[in-house]
N, C-alpha and C positions, 0 to 999 in steps of 0.2 A: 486573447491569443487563440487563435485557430490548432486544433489539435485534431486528426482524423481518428485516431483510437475510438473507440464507441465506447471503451470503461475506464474515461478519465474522471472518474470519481468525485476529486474536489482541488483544490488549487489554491494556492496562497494569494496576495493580494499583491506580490510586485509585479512591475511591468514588463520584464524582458525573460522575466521566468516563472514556470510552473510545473511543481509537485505534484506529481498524479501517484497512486497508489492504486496498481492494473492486478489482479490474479498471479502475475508468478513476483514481482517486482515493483520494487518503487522509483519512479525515475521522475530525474529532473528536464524538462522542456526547455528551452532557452532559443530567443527569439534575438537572432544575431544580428539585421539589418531593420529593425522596426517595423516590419510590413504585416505584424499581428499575426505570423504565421511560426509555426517549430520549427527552425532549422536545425536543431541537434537534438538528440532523444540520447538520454545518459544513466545508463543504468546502477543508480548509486545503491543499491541493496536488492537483492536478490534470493539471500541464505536462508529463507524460513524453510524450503523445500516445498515441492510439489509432487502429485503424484497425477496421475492423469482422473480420477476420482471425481467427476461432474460436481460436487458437493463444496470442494476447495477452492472460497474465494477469499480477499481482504477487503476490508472496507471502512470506511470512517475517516479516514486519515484527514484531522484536524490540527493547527499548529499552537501551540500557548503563548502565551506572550515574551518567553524565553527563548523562543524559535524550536523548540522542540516537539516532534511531530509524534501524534496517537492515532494508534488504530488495531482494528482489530481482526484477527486470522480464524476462518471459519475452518471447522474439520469434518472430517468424511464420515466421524462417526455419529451415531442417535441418539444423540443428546444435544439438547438446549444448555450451552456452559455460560462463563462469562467471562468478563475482561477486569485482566488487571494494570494497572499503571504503571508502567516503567517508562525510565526515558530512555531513548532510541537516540544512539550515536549512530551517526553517518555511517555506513557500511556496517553494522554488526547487526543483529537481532539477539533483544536480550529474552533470557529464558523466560517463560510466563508459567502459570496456571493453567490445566484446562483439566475436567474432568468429564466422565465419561459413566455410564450406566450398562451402556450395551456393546458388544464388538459389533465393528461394521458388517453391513448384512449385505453388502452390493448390490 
């Protein structure tokens, strides 16, 4: 499926839809007359927050074989953190770990 976004990250393996995981949001693609192109852009999560902060992005988003989707939310501060595992319900972001060394220095 054709998608113009330039940070469609990664994608599931069905054919009339795809799971992107963009910077503010994770949205579902669905390709509604088969012509391998997005006719509808859906924005199923959104809440992690954003700040306008060059630093915050997402990325990873891989699905298990349960259908449950991982990834992981970069932050604005300096430090190297890491990810922890939880599962992600449609629409909610669950709380994580992250830790930090330094406040951000802009």
């Amino acid at each position: 499926m054709v998608c113009t976004s330039r940070w469609a990250f990664t994608s599931t393996k069905k054919t009339k839809e795809v799971w992107v995981m963009q910077r503010p949001e994770l949205t579902r693609l669905v390709d509604e007359d088969g012509d391998n192109v997005a006719d509808e852009y859906e924005t199923v999560n959104s809440s992690w927050g954003l700040t306008d902060n060059y630093h915050e992005y997402s990325f990873g988003l891989v699905r298990d074989r349960y259908g449950n989707f991982y990834g992981t939310l970069n932050t604005s501060l300096s430090w190297r953190g890491w990810a922890s595992s939880h599962r992600w319900d449609i629409g909610r972001v669950h709380d994580s770990k992250m830790g930090r060394s330094a406040f951000y220095r802009g």
